[in-house]
C-alpha positions as CSV (number, residue, x, y, z in Angstrom):
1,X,18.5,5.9,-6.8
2,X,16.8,2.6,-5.7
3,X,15.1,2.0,-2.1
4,X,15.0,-1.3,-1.9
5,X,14.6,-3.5,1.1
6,X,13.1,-6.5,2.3
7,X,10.0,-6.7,5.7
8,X,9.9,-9.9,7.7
9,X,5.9,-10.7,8.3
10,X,6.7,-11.1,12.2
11,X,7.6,-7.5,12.6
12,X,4.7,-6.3,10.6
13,X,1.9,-8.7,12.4
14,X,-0.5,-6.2,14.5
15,X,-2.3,-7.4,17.7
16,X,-5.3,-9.1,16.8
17,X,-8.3,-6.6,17.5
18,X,-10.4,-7.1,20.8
19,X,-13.8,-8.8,21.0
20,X,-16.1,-6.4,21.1
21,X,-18.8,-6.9,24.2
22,X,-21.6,-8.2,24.2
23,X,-25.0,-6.2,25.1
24,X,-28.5,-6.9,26.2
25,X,-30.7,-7.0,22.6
26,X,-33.4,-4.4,22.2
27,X,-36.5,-5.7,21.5
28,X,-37.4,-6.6,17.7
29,X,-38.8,-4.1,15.4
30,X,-40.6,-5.0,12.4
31,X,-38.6,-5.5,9.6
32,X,-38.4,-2.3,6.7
33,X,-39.1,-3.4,3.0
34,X,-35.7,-5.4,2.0
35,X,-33.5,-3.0,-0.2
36,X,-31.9,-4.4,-3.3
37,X,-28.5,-5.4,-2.7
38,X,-26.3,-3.0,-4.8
39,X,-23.5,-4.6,-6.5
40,X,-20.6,-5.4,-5.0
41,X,-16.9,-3.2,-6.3
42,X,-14.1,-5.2,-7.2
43,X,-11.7,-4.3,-4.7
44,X,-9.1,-4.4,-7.5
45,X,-8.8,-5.2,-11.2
46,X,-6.6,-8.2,-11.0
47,X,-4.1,-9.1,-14.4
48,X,-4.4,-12.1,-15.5
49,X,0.1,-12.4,-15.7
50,X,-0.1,-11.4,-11.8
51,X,-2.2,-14.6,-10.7
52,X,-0.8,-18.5,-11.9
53,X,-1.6,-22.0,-11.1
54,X,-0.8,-25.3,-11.1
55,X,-1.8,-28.8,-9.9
56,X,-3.6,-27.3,-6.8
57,X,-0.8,-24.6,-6.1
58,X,-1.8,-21.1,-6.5
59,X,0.4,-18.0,-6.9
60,X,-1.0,-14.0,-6.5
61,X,1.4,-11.3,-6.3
62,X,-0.2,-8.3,-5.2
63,X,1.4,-4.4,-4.1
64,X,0.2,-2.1,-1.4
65,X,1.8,1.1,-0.2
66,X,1.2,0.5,3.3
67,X,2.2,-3.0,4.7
68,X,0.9,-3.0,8.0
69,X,-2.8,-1.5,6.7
70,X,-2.8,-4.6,4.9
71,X,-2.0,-7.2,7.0
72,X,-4.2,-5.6,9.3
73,X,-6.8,-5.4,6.5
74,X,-5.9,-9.2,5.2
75,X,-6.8,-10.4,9.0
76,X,-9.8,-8.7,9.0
77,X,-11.3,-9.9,5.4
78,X,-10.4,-6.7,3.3
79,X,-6.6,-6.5,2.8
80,X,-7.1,-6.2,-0.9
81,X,-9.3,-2.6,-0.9
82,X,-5.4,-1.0,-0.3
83,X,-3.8,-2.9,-3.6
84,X,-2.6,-0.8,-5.9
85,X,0.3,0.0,-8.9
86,X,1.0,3.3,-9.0
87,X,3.2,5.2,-6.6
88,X,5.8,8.6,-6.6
89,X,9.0,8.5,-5.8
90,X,9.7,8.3,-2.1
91,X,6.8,6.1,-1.5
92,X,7.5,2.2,-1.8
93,X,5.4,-0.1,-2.7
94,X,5.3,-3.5,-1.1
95,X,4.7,-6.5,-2.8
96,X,3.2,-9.4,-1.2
97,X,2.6,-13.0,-2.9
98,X,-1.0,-14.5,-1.8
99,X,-0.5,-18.5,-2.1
100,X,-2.3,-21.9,-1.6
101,X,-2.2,-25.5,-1.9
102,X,1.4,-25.9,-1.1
103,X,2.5,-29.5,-0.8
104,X,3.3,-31.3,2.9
105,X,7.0,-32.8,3.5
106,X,7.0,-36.0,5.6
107,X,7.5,-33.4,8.9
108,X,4.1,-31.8,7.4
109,X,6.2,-28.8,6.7
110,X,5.5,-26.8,3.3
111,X,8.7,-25.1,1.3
112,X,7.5,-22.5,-0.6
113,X,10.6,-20.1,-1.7
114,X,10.4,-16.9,-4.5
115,X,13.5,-15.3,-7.0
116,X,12.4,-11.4,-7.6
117,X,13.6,-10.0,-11.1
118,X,13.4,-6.3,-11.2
119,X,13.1,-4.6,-14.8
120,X,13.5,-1.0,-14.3
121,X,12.3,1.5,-17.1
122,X,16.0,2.2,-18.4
123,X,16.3,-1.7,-19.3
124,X,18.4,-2.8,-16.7
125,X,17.5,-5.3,-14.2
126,X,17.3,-6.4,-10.8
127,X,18.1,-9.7,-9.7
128,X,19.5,-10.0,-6.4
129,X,16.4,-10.9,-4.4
130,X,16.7,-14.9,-4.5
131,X,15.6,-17.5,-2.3
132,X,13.2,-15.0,-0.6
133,X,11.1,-17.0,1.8
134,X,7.2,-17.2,1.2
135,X,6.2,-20.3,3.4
136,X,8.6,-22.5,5.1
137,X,7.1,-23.8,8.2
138,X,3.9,-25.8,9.5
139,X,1.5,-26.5,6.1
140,X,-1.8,-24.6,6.8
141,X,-4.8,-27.2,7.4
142,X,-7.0,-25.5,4.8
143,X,-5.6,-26.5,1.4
144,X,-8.1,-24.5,-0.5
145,X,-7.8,-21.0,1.9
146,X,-5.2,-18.3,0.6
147,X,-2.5,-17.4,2.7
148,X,-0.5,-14.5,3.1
149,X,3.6,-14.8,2.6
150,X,5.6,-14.4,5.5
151,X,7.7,-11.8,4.2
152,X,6.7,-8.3,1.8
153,X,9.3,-7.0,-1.2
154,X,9.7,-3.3,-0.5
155,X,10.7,-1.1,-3.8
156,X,10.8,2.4,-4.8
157,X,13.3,5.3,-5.8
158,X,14.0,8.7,-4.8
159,X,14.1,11.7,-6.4
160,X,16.5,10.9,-9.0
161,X,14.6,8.0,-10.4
162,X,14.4,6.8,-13.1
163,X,10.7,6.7,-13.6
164,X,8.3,4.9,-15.5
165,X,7.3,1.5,-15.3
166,X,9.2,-1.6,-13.1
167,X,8.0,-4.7,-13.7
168,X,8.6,-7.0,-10.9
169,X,8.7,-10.5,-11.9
170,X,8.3,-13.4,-9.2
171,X,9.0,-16.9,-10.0
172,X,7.2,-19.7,-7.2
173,X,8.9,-22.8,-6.5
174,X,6.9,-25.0,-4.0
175,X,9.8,-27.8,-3.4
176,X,8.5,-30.3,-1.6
177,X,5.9,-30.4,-5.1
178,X,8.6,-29.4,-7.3
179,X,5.8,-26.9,-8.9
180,X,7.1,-23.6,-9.7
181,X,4.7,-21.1,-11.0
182,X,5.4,-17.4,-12.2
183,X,3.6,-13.5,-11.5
184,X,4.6,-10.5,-12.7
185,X,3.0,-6.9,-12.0
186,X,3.5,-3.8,-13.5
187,X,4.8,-0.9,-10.9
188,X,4.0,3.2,-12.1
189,X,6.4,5.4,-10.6
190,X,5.8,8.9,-10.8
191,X,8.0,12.2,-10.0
192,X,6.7,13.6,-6.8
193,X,4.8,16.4,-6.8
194,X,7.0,19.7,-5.9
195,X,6.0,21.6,-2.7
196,X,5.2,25.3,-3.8
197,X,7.2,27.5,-1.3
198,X,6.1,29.1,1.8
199,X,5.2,32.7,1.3
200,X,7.1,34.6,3.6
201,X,4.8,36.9,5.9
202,X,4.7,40.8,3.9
203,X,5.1,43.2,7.0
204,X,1.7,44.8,7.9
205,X,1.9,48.7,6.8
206,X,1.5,51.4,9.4
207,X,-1.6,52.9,9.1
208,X,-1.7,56.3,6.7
209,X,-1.3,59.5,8.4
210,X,-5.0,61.0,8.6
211,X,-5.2,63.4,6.0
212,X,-5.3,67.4,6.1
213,X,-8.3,69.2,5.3
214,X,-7.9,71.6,2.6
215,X,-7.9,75.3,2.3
216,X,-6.1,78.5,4.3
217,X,-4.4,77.1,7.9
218,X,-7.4,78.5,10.7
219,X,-6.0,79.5,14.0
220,X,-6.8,77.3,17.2
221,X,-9.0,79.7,19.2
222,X,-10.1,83.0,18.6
223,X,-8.2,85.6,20.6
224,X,-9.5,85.8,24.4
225,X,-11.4,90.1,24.6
């Protein structure tokens, strides 16, 4: 069976983290020999049918399993170290569309909507998720600086599946531009992994009777004289 569901950005959006104080500087010590700078990881191995552009307007879809981590992550610089495509049933994914360069209306607003198409592994489809809302409001002053939607796709299934591969397909319409651009990813959804039962606790034995010695019985005390 499908969990599907949709999470408005508001109710995800954590406090912004508190300046941390300032303290008196030590004094300076001399500088150690600089290290090599080791290479930096991708934080995840992007395909190229997730990512599309046009005319300035830029489209990423991207999926995490834990929304909140990565809008806490995405406000700190390192949303994308969470991304991921694989999950097991019971545990959504959320998918999140990364944008820039959408186009100004005369009230400096941008429009920026997305249709969801779900292709589930047993060939049927999805389509119910239209009109979802990625950017309608005040255009951001950097043209060039990605944003993050205002709204995450939630999808997953239970135990009953089916399993295998969903590919989510997102199709980008900036309509004050009248661009629209299209993403798809490739979701894994596995079985969960069965629980082994408890052992129930075995009863402690009593401990063993001590053994008698062997031979004729001897008597307790010898007779008193």
């Amino acid at each position: 069976m499908t969990i599907l569901y949709r999470l408005a950005l508001a109710a995800l959006l954590l406090a912004s983290p508190a300046v941390a104080q300032k303290t008196a500087k030590p004094a300076p010590k001399p500088k150690p020999p600089a290290a090599k700078p080791k290479p930096k990881t991708p934080l995840i191995a992007i395909s190229p049918l997730s990512h599309d552009e046009k005319d300035g307007f830029s489209i990423l879809q991207v999926a995490v399993p834990d929304s909140a981590k990565f809008i806490a992550g995405w406000k700190l610089g390192a949303g994308g170290g969470s991304a991921t495509t694989r999950t097991v049933a019971n545990q959504p994914l959320f998918t999140f569309l990364i944008f820039r360069g959408c186009k100004a209306n005369a009230q400096g607003n941008c429009d920026v909507v997305a249709d969801y198409v779900i292709h589930r592994p047993d060939g049927t489809t999805n389509e119910e998720n239209k009109d979802f809302v990625v950017w309608n409001k005040t255009a951001p002053t950097d043209p060039k600086k990605p944003y993050l939607s205002d709204g995450a796709l939630g999808y997953g299934v239970d135990d009953e599946g089916p399993f295998g591969d969903y590919r989510v397909v997102a199709t980008v319409t900036d309509r004050v531009a009248g661009i629209t651009l299209t993403t798809e990813q490739t979701l894994t959804i596995k079985p969960a992994k069965a629980t082994p039962p408890a052992k129930a606790n075995d009863p402690k034995p009593a401990d063993p009777a001590p053994a008698k010695p062997m031979g004729p019985d001897l008597p307790a005390e010898p007779p008193a004289k």
